[in-house]
N, C-alpha and C positions, 0 to 999 in steps of 0.2 A: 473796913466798913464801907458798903454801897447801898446809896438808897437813890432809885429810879422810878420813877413817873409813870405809868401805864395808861397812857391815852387808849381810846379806842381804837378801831382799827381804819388802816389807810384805806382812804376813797380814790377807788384806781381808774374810776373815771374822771378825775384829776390828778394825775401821778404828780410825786412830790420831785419833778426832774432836778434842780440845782440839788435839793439831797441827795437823790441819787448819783448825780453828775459829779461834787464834793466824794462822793464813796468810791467813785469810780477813779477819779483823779489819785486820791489817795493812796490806794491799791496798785495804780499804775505806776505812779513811785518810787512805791518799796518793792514791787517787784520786777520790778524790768530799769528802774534806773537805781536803785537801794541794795537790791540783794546779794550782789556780787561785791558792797565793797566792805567787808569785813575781810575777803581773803585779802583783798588791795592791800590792806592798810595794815592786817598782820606779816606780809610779805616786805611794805616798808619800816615797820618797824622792826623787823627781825634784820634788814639790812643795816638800820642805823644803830642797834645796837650789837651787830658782828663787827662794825665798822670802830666801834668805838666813838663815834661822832658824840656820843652822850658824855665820855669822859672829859670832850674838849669843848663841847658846847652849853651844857647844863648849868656846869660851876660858872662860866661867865654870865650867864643869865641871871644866876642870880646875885652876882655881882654889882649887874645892871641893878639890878631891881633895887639894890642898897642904894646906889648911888645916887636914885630917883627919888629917893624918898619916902621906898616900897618896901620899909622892912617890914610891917603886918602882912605882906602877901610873901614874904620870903620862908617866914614862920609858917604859912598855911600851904605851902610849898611841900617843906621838909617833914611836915608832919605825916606826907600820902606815902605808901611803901612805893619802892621803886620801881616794881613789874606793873604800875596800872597806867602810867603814861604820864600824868599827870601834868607833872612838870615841862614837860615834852609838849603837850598840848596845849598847854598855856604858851610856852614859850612859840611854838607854832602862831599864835593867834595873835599876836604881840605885834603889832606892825610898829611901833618903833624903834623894837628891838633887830624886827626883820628886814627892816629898813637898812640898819647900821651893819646887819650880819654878811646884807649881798654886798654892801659898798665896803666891805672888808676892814671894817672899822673894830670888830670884833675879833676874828680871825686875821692878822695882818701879813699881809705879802711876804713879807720878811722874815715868817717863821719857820722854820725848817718844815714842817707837812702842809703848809699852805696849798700849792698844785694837789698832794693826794685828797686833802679834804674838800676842795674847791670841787673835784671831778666825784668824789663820795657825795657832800651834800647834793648835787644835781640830779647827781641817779636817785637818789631818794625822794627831793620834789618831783620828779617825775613819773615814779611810781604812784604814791600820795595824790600827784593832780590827774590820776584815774578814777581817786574817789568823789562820785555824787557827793554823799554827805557833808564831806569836808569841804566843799565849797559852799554849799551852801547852807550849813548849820548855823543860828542864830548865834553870834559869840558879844555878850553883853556891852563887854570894853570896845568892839571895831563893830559895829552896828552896817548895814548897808541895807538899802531898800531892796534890792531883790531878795537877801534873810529874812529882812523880815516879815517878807509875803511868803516867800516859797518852804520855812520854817514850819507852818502851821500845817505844810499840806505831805509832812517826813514823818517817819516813824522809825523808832529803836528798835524793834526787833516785830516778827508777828503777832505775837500775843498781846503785844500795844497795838499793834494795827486792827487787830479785828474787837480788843477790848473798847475800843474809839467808835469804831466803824458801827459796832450797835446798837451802842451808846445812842449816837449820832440820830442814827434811823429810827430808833424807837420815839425819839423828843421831834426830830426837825420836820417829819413831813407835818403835824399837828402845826408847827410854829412858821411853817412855810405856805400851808392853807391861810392860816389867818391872817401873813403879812404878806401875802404875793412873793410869786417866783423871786424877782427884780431885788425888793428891799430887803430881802431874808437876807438874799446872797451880798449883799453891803451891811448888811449891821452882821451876819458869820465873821467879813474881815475886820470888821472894823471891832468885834467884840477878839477877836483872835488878836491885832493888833494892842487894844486894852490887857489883855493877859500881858502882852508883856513889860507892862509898864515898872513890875516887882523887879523883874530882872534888871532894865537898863538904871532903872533907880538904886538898887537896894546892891547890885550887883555889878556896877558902872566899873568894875578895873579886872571884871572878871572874865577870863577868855578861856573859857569851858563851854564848851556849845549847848544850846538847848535846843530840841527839835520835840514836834506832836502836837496832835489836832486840839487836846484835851483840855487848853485854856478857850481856846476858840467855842469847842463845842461845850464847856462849864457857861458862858454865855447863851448859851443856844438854849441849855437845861432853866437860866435863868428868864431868859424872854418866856418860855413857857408859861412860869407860874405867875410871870406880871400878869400877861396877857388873861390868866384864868384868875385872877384877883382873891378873890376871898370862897372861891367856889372851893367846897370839898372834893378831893382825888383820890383815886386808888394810889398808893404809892410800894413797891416792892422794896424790902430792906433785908440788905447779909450783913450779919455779925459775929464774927472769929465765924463758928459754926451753926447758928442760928438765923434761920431765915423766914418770912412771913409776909405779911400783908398789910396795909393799914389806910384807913380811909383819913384823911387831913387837909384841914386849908391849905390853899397853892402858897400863898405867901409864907405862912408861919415855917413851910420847909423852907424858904428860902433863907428865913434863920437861920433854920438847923445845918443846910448846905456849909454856910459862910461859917456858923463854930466850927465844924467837923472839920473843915479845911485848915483853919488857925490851930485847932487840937493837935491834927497827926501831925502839923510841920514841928508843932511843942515836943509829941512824944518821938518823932522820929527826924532829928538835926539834919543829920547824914545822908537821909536817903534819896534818892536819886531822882525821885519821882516828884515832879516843882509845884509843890502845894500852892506856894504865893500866887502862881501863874493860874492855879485853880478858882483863887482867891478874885483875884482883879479879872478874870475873864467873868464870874458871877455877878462884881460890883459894873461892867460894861455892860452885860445885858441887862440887866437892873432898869441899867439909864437910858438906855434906847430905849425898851419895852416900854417904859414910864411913857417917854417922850411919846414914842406911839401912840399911844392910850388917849394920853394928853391929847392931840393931835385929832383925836377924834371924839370926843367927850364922857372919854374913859370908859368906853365899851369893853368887853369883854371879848375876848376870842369867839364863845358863840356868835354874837352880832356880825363882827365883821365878817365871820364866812358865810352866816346867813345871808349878810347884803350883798357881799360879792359875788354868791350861789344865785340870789334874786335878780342882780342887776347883769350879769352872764347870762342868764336865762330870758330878760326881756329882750337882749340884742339877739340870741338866737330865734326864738320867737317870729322879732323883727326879720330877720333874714328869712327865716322860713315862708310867710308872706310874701317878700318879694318877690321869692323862687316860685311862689304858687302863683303871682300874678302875671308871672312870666311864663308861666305855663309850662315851668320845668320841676315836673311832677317827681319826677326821680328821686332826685338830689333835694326836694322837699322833705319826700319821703323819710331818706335815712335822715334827715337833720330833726325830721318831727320824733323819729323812734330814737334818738338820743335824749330827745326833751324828756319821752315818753317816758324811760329807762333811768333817768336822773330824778325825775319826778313824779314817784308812783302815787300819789294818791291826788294826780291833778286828772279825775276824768275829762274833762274839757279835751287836755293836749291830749292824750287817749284817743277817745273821740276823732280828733282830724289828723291824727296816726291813719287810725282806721280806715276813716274815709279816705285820706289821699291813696295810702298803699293797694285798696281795692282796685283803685284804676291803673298798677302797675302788671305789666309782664313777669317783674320778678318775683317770682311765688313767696321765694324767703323772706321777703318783706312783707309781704300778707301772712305768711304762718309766723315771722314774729310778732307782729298785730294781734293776730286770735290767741297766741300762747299770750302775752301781756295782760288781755284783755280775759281769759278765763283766768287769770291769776290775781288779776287786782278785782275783778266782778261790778264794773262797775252801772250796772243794768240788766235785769232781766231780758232787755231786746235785744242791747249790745253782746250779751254772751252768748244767746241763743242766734245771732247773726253767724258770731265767731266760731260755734262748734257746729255751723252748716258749713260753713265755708273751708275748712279743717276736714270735715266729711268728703266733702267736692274735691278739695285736693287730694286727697288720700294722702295726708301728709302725719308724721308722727305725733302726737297729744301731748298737752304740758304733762310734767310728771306730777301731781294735785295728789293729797292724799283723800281716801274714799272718801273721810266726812265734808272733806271740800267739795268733790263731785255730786256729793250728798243735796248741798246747798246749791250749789247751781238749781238741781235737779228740782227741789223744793219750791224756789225762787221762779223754774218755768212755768209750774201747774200750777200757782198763785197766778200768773201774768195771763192764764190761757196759751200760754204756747206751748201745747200740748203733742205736737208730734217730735221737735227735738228733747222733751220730758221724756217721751218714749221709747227713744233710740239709745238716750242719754242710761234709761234704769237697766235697757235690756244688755247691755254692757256693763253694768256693775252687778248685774246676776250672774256673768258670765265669769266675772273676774273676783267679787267678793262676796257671794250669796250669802254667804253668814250676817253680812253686817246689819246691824240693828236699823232697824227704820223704813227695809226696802217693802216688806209688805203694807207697811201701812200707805207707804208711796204709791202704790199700784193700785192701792185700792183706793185712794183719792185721783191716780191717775183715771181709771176706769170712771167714777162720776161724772170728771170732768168732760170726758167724752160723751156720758151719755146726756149730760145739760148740753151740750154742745150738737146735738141730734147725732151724735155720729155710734149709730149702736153695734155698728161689727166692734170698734175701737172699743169702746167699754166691754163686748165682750173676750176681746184678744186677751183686757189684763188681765181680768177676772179670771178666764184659763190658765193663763199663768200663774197668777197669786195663787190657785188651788192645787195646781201642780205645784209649785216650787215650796209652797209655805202652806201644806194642805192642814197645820195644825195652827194655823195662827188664828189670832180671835175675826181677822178680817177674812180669811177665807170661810171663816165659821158664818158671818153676816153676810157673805156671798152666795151662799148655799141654802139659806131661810128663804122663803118666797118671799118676792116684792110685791 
């Protein structure tokens, strides 16, 4: 059973970098420090079991373990079949058994294979301390600070890697806009570090490694829907074979997360995949996100990127000004058409886009100006400015669909500005004659002209509209005397 979040889509003019950097670390790894150690470690174990080392070390292990007081771990021992390590890996993980095993308190000097096993077991840690994983796998019973950081950032095979990794991407950059780079990337560890609270608690004599992002990133999924409170979400759900869609409060999933997790560890004892860890990484970001929330008088994810988009935007702004008052029109320039580009429907920044970039050299900064500026429309004068200037360059046109060129067009013969109206329709006769509207445009163009005293101009469309659109009702009314 998966059920996932479908935010909208990422704002790549703020990239979600610690996500992405988290994905990258991840991948780096398992693949270039991970990948290679399953031969390692099938190569040590195929030695320590030619060696025999298991016939003379296993039975005392768990000898040990009786003698400590471990006999429910003896039992949970013996119950694993013999090809899966088990025992071996525990006993591996056991530092005070491993302890007694080099001081030869285990294997003792004085038994007739002592030298051949002494020089057996070596070659075998040796091999073994090739493996990444095995150093540093999270082992519940011998905890150490670097496991527990560098556990979160390991994978089991690939198909955990990349099943994490999108996981990850799809929830974090949404929960890394609203919390900042900085805090994201400290409540990830510290929600990754809460995941393992099931283990060291619940699993405190257990020396079976646990590695993967997927307590951490269950936290991640969880700050999500704090942060989106009581707002209704898309959510995407698979089950056994059935898959769909469903719109629902952010919280009431986080219910449903928290059963679903407690469910499968019910229906599925055994299996490999650490639901608990699923569990306490959900109830960590819970409490961060809360605490967040808290922290700012329970805003909502909207808010906060709104104000942090709003108060980002007044310091660039800020900057921008000072660049202009320093008369370093340039580097105004691109910092205005970043505002301009993040902020489409502020004609104002638009506006002194425009204006600064006209006083540049760089052309591309003035035909990004006029493409902006014929795309958002934010003036009759201003557009009609932008598609002279576009002309003078001989520079390539936004790609606008007809009915938008349409409206420009409409918008200039309202204004009077009747010679780029004219330039503007003889160009979309060129390109879309068919489309609806151009005769009648032509033929308010041509009035305009002639209110305007200028009678070749009124007569130029009216040639045209007769020619191009000799059956329309406006060439018809062209054609009646005046």
């Amino acid at each position: 059973m998966l059920i996932l979040p479908l935010p909208s889509a990422p704002d790549w003019r703020r990239p979600p970098w610690v996500t992405l950097g988290i994905i990258t670390l991840c991948c780096f790894i398992y693949l270039f420090l991970q990948l290679s150690d399953e031969p390692i470690e099938d190569k040590a174990y195929s030695l320590y079991y030619s060696q025999e080392l298991d016939q003379l070390e296993l039975p005392r292990y768990l000898e040990h373990l009786s003698q400590t007081g471990k006999s429910a771990k003896v039992e949970e021992l013996k119950s694993h079949k013999a090809g899966d390590h088990f025992t071996l890996l525990s006993m591996q993980a056991d530092e005070d058994f491993m302890r007694r095993l080099h001081n030869d308190e285990i294997v003792k000097r004085d038994e007739p294979r002592w030298a051949d096993w002494k020089k057996q077991r070596a070659a075998f840690e040796d091999i073994l301390a090739q493996s990444f994983t095995d150093r540093f796998i999270l082992k519940p019973a011998n905890p150490t600070w670097y496991s527990l950081l560098m556990h979160m950032f390991m994978h089991g095979s690939i198909d955990h890697l990349l099943g994490n990794m999108i996981v990850l991407f799809i929830v974090g950059y949404t929960v890394e806009a609203a919390l900042g780079g900085w805090r994201y990337l400290a409540f990830y560890l510290l929600a990754g570090l809460g995941a393992t609270s099931a283990d060291l608690v619940l699993s405190s004599d257990s020396f079976i490694g646990s590695l993967g992002a997927s307590g951490a990133i269950a936290g991640v999924m969880a700050m999500f829907v704090v942060i989106y409170g009581m707002r209704k979400i898309r959510f995407f759900y698979y089950v056994i074979f059935y898959m769909g869609t469903l719109q629902a409060s952010a919280l009431l999933m986080l219910l449903v997360w928290l059963g679903k997790e407690l469910l499968q560890k019910a229906m599925n004892p055994g299996s490999n995949i650490n639901y608990y860890a699923h569990f306490c990484g959900l109830l960590a970001g819970t409490l961060l996100a809360t605490l967040f929330r808290w922290q700012r008088g329970w805003q909502t994810a909207d808010h906060v990127i709104a104000e942090e988009n709003s108060t980002e935007r007044r310091k660039q702004q800020a900057q921008a000004e000072k660049l202009l008052a320093q008369l370093q029109f340039e580097p105004a320039a691109r910092l205005l058409a970043k505002l301009a580009q993040a902020n489409p429907g502020d004609h104002q920044l638009l506006t002194d886009f425009f204006q600064t970039a006209k006083m540049q050299a760089d052309t591309g900064l003035r035909q990004c100006a006029c493409h902006l500026i014929l795309r958002q429309n934010p003036g009759a004068a201003l557009t009609a400015e932008a598609w002279q200037q576009l002309l003078e360059l001989k520079a390539p046109l936004p790609q606008l669909s007809t009915s938008d060129w349409m409206r420009l067009a409409v918008s200039w013969i309202d204004a009077g500005l009747l010679h780029p109206a004219e330039t503007l329709l003889s160009m979309l006769i060129r390109k879309a004659s068919h489309h609806v509207g151009l005769s009648a445009q032509l033929y308010r163009l041509g009035h305009g002209f002639q209110r305007a005293g200028n009678t070749e101009g009124a007569l130029s469309c009216w040639r045209t509209l007769i020619r191009q659109y000799p059956d329309s009702p406006e060439a018809r009314l062209v054609r009646k005397p005046q």
